[in-house]
N, C-alpha and C positions, 0 to 999 in steps of 0.2 A: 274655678275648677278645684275639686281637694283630690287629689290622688290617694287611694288607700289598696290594700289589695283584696282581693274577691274569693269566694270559695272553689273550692275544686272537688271534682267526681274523679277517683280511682278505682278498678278494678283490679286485687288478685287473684292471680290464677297460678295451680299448679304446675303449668310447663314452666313457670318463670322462675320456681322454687320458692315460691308463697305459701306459707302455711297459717291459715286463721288463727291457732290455735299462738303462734309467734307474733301476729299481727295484735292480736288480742291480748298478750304478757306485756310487748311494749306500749301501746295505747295507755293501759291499766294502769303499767308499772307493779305487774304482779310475779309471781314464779308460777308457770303454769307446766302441768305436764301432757306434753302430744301422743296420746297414747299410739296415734298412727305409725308414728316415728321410732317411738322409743325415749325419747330428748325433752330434755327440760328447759325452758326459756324463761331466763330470770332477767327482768328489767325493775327490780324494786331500787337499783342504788342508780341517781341521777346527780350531774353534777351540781354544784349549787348555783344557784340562779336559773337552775333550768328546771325548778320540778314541776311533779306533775300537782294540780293544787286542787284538782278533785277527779274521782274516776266511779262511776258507776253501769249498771247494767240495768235498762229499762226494757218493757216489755208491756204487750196491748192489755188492753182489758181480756180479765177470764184466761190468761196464760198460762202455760201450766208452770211448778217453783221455778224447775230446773231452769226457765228461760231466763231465769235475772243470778242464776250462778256459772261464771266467766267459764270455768273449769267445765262444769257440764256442758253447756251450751256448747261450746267452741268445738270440743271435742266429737258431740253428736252432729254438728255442721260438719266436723272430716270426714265422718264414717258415713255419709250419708249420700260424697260426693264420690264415683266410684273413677272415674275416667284419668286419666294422667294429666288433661290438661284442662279439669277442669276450673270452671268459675269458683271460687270459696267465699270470697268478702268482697263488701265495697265500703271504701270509707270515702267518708263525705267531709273535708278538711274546711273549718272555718272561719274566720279571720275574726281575732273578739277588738270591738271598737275602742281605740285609748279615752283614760279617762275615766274607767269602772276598776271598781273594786275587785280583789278574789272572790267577793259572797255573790255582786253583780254578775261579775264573766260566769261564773257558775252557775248561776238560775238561768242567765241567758244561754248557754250550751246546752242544759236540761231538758228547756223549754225547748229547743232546736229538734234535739232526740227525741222526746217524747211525740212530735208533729210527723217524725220519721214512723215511727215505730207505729201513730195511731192510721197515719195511711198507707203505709205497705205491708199491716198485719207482721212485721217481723221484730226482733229484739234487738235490742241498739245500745253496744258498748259504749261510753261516751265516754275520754279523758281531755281534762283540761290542762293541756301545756301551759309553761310559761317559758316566753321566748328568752332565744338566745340575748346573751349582753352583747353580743357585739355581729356586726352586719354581715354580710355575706363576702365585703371585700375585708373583714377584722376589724373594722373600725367600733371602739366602745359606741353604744347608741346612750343617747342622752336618756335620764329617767323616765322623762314623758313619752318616749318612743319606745318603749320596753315593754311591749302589752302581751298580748295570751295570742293563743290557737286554741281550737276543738279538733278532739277525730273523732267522729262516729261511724263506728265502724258496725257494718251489719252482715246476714249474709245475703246470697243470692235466690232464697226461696224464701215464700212465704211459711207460717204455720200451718200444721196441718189442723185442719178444723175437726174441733174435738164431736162425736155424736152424742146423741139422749144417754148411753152408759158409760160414756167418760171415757173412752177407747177412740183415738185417732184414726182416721178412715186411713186404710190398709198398716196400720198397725207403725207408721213410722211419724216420726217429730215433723217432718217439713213435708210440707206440700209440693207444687210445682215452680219451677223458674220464675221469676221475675221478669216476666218477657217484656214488662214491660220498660226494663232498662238496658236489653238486650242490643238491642243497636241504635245508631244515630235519630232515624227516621223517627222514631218510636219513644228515645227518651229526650227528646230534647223539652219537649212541652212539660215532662214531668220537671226535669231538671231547673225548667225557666219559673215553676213555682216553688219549689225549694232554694232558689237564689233569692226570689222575691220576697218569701217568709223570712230568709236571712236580714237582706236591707232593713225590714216591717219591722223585726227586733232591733237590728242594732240603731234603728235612728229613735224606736220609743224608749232603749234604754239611756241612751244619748241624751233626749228631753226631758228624760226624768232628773239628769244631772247636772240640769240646765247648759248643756253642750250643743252646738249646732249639729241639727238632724241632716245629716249632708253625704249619708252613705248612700250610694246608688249600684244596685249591681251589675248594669247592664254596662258593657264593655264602654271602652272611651272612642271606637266609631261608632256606635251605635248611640251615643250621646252626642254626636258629629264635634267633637274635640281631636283636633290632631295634634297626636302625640306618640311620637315613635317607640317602638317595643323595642325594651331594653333586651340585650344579648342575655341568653341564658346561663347562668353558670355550670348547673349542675352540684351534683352531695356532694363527691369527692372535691372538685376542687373550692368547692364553700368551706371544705372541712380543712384543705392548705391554706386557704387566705387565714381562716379563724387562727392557721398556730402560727403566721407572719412569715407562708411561703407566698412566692407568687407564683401564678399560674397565668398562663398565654388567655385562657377567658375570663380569668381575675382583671387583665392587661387592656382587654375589650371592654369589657365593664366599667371602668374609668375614665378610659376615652370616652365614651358614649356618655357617661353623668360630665364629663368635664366639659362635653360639647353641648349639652343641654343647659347646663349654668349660664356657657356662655350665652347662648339665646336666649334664656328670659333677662341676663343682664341687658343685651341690646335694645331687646320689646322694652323693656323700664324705660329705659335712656328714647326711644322713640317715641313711646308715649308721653313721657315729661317735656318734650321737645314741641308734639301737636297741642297738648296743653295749653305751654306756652304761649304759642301761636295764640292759639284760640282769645286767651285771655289779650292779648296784644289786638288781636281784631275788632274785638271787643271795645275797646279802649279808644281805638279809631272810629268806631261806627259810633261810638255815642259822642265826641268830637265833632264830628262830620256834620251828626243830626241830621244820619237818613230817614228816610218813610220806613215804617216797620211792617211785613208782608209777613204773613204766615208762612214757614215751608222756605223761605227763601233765605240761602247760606249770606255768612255777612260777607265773606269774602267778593263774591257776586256781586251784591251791592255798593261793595267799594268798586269793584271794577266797571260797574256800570255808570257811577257815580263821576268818572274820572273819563266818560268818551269824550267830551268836547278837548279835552288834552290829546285826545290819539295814542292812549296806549289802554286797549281793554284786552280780556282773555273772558271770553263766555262760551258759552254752548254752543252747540251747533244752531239751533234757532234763532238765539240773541245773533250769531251772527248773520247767520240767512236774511234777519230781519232787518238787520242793520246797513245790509249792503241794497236793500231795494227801496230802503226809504231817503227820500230829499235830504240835501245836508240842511241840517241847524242853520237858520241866519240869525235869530235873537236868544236871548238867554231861556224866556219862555219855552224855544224849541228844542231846546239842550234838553232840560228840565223835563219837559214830553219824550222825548226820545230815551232819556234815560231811565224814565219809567215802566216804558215801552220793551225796553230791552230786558231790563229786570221781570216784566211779567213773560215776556216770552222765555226766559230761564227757566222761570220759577212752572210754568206750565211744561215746558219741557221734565224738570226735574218730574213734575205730579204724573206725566203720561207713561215715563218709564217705570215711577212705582206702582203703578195702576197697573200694568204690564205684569210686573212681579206677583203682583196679588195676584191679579186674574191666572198667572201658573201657578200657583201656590193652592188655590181653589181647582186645577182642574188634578193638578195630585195627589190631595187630600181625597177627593171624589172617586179618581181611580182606586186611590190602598182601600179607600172604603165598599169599592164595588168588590173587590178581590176578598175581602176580609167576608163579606154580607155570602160570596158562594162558598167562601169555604166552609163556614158554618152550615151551611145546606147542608155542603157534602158530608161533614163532621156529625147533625144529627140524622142522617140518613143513613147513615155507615154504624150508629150507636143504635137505633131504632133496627136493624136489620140482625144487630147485634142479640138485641134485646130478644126480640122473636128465635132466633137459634139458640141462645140461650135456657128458654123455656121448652121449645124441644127436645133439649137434650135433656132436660129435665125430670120431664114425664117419660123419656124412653128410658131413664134410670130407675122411675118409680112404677114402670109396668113390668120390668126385666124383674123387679125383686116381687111384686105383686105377684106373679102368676108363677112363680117358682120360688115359693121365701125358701125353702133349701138350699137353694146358691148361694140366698144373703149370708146364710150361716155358713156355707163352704168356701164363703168369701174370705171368711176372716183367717182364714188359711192361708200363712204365705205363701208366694209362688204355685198358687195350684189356679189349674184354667180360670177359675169364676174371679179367682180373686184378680189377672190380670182384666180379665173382660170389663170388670167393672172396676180396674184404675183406669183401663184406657176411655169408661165413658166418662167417668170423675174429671179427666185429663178434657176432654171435650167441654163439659160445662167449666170448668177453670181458664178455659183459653177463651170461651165466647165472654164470660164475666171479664178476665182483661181485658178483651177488645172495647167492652160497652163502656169500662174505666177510663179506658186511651182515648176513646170517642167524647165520653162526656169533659175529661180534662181539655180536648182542642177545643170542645164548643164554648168554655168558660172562658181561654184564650182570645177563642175570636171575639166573642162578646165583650170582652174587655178593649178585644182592636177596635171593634166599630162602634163603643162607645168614644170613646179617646179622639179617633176620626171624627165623629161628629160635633164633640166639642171643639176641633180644631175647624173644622168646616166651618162652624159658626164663624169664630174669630177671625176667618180668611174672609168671609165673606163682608164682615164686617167693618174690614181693612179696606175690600172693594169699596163697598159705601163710602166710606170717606176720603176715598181717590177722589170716588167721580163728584163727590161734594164741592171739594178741595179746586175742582177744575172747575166744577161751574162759578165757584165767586171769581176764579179767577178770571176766566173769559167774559164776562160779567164788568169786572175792572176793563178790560179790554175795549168791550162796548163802550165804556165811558169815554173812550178815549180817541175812538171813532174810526178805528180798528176790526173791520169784521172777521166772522169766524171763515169767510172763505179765501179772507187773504192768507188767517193765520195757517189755513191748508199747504200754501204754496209753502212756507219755511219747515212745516214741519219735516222730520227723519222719516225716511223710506218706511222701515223699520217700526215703527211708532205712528201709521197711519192706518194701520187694523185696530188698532186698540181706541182709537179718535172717534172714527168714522163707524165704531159699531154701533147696535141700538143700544137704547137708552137698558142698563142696567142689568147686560144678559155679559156672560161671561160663555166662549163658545170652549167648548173641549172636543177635541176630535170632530166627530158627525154627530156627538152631543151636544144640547146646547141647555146651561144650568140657571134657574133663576133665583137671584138671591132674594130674601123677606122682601127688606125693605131698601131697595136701591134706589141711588141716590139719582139724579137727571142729570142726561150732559147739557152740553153749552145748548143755549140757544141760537137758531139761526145756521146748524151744521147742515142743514136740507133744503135753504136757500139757495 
């Protein structure tokens, strides 16, 4: 597992007392003036070890100057928002991977903004931090732990699309809202590709410097690593720890790493311990000079090895099996018995992973039957999109057709035409989101129910070689003169649907799934 930490999506808003035009001076490290306000916001002097080590302003193709100067831009993003508590900015904060250079962290932030900027049509401030020297509880951080941040900070509407004479339709810089980042529902899917393009960069800048590619952005449940979330600090008191106060969530925060140390020092100490062991097992079994079984722990086999003494520990089958057969009277019967016992283990252990598998196959199949209708519904919803879309279209292009007088009364702010035809403008800009949001879920799913499918493979594949696995074994059994319907009587409650199924079906629900090529069970289970 590498722990590192992941990007994050912010919203300012005006009721918060956010102003773009602030947000945009500190990012840069510029003096900018908020004409909204009045106020100048000067972030050019940084302490040192903290600067800022590149700052620029990017913008799509065909944009007009103003959108890559901080001063303009920022400025016409105030004047544009009219509400008190409106949306202004989002920055989109990114963690740059240790190990790169200032010119690296920098191309790789660039590259980040410019992927911003080329799919939300908007302009994208981008400053490259460099992080504090010392951590969130004060402690200096070592050289190699002293890496960058990104902010790209953008705002909450698109451009406005310029027409055939170079004049933006109704005469202002931005377009409409970003609805598509408006709420949860709606921007997670864009969100989970902007994380994804983060990891895609920082693991091929990674590889380019020959560092292990091991940044992953998907949370630490969602990679099923359990690992408990450290207490928050918060600015304020990160900003007393840094001048060597302490604070009560300073105070949490140390407990919580001092309690986590302590746990990976135990897991070390446990794990050097079954090592141990192992290697010690090891060591006896080739002593011993037991029969070597596929699948069969050596422990087992010592204790199998060791019935005619009277002290074993086996499974529930070695023992079910063990108490209905005849005692040993010659060495020869030991010898058999003990072989006996160990293949009744070793088929118990195979019945229980076959078990696993066969869940493992029918959940794989479920996220994939779930992923296969969302997609439906995702290009069903894009395709429904598509057709209102061009509706609105042509009732844009018949409204100026059959009266080009309004087109030109249009251009008139605030006069009836000109609102009529923002609000139908507003109309095709909102079905084009939709068919955006639409086509983003279905590339989602499509990537879920590829992923499904190759794990399906691999599950089923795992089946196959369960029931492989049990057939040599019961197999050896027959050898031994052991039928498969004695071995019924010892088997576990539990572990008698997965035995007694047909050969090579795997049942789900009121489903029932067939792998390629499965493998046969025992012979003689239908005798």
């Amino acid at each position: 597992m590498h722990a590192h930490a992941r990007p994050h999506l912010e919203t300012h808003n005006r009721g918060k007392g956010h102003s773009s035009v602030a947000g945009a001076a500190y990012r840069l490290g510029l003096k900018l003036f908020d004409e909204r306000t009045g106020k100048w916001h000067d972030f050019r002097r940084r302490k040192l070890g903290e600067e800022i080590v590149r700052a620029l302003t990017v913008a799509p193709k065909d944009a007009p100057a103003w959108a890559t100067d901080p001063g303009l831009l920022w400025n016409k993003v105030e004047a544009m928002e009219k509400r008190k508590d409106a949306q202004v900015a989002r920055d989109y904060r990114i963690p740059i991977p240790f190990g790169l250079t200032d010119q690296q962290a920098g191309d790789l932030a660039e590259e980040m903004a410019r992927y911003i900027a080329a799919n939300l049509n908007v302009p994208v401030s981008m400053g490259l931090h460099r992080d504090a020297d010392r951590d969130v509880l004060g402690a200096v951080k070592p050289n190699d732990k002293q890496g960058f941040h990104a902010h790209l900070y953008f705002p909450t509407r698109r451009l406005a699309k310029v027409g055939e004479d170079g004049e933006s339709e109704g005469g202002q810089p931005f377009g409409a809202k970003l609805t598509l980042l408006s709420n949860k529902r709606t921007s997670a899917a864009f969100v989970e590709s902007l994380n994804e393009k983060w990891a895609e960069l920082a693991n091929g800048y990674r590889a380019s410097q020959g560092l292990p590619a091991n940044y992953d952005h998907r949370s630490y449940e969602r990679q099923g690593i359990s690992r408990p979330a450290e207490p928050t600090v918060g600015r304020a008191a990160a900003a007393m720890q840094r001048k060597g106060q302490d604070t009560r969530k300073g105070s949490e925060l140390k407990d919580a790493r001092n309690l986590a140390c302590l746990f990976e020092h135990v897991h070390a100490e446990a794990m050097k311990s079954q090592h141990a062991r192992a290697v010690a097992d090891l060591k006896r079994e080739q002593a011993a000079k037991l029969p070597r079984l596929p699948g069969v722990s050596i422990a087992n086999r010592l204790q199998a090895r060791r019935v005619g003494k009277g002290f074993v520990r086996m499974g529930t089958m070695a023992l079910r099996l063990q108490s209905i057969m005849p005692a040993p009277k010659s060495k020869a019967d030991r010898e058999a018995l003990a072989r006996s016992l160990i293949l009744a283990d070793h088929i118990e252990q195979v019945l229980r992973s076959l078990r696993d598998a066969q869940g493992q196959v029918c959940s794989i199949q479920a996220t994939l039957d779930q992923a296969t209708t969302r997609r439906l519904d995702a290009e069903f919803e894009r395709d429904q999109g598509r057709r209102a879309r061009s509706r609105a279209v042509r009732r844009l292009k018949t409204w100026e057709q059959e009266h080009p007088w309004r087109r030109r009364a249009a251009k008139i702010e605030g006069s009836v035409f000109a609102k009529e035809k923002a609000i139908m403008r507003a109309d095709i800009d909102g079905q084009h989101e939709r068919v955006q949001v639409m086509k983003t879920a279905v590339v989602q799913e499509t990537a879920t129910i590829e992923q499904a499918r190759e794990q399906l493979a691999g599950a089923e594949a795992a089946v196959t070689a369960r029931q492989t696995d049990l057939q040599q074994a019961l197999a050896e059994l027959e050898a031994l003169d052991l039928s498969a319907n004695g071995l019924l009587r010892v088997v576990p409650e539990e572990l008698r649907d997965v035995l007694g199924g047909e050969v090579g079906q795997v049942q789900c629900g009121v489903e029932t799934m067939q792998p390629e090529e499965p493998g046969k069970l025992e012979r003689g289970l239908e005798m």
